[in-house]
N, C-alpha and C positions, 0 to 999 in steps of 0.2 A: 146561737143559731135560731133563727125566724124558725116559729113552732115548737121549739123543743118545751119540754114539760118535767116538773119535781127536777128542776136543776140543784145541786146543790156541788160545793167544792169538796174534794179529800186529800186530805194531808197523807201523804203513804213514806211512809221510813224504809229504804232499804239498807244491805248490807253494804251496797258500791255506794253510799253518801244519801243527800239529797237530789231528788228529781228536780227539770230545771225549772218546774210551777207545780203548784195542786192541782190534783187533777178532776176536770168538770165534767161530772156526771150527768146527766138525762136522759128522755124518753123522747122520739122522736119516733110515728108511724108506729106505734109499736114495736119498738124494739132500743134496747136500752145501747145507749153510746157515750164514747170517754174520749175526753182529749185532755192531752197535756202541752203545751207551747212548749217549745223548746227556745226560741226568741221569739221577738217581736212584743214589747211591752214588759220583758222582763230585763234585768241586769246581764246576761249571760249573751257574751257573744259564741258564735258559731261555732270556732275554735275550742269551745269551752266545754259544747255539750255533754252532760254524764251521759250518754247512750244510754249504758248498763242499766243503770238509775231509773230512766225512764223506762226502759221494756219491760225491766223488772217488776218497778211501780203497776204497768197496767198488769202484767202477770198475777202480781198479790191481789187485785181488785178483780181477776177473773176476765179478762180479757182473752176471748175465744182467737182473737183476731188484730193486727196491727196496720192500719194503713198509712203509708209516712208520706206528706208532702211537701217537698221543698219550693224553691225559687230565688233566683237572681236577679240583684237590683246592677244594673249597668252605671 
């Protein structure tokens, strides 16, 4: 993301498997944000996604907060 700042990737382990990427950390306005892809550039189709995995994931790295956004390609 244009601006973001001390980006760095995290591997995070949970009990439901592997999440569906590492999850990319940085600093944007002041204030620290994570994302994890769930597709788009990774192997995992839709079908596929660990949820658990991923909520969980930001859970362990302290995520106050989750915003999910999808979309359909026609």
């Amino acid at each position: 993301m244009e601006g973001m700042r001390n980006v760095r990737r995290v591997v995070v382990r949970t009990p439901f498997g592997a999440p569906s990427d590492a999850i990319t950390v940085g600093e944007l306005e002041g204030r620290t944000l994570a994302s994890c892809r769930a597709t788009g550039g990774t192997p995992v189709l839709p079908s596929q996604i660990n949820y658990r995995a991923n909520v969980y994931a930001m859970k362990k790295i302290g995520a106050g907060a989750i915003l999910s956004i999808s979309a359909a390609a026609a």
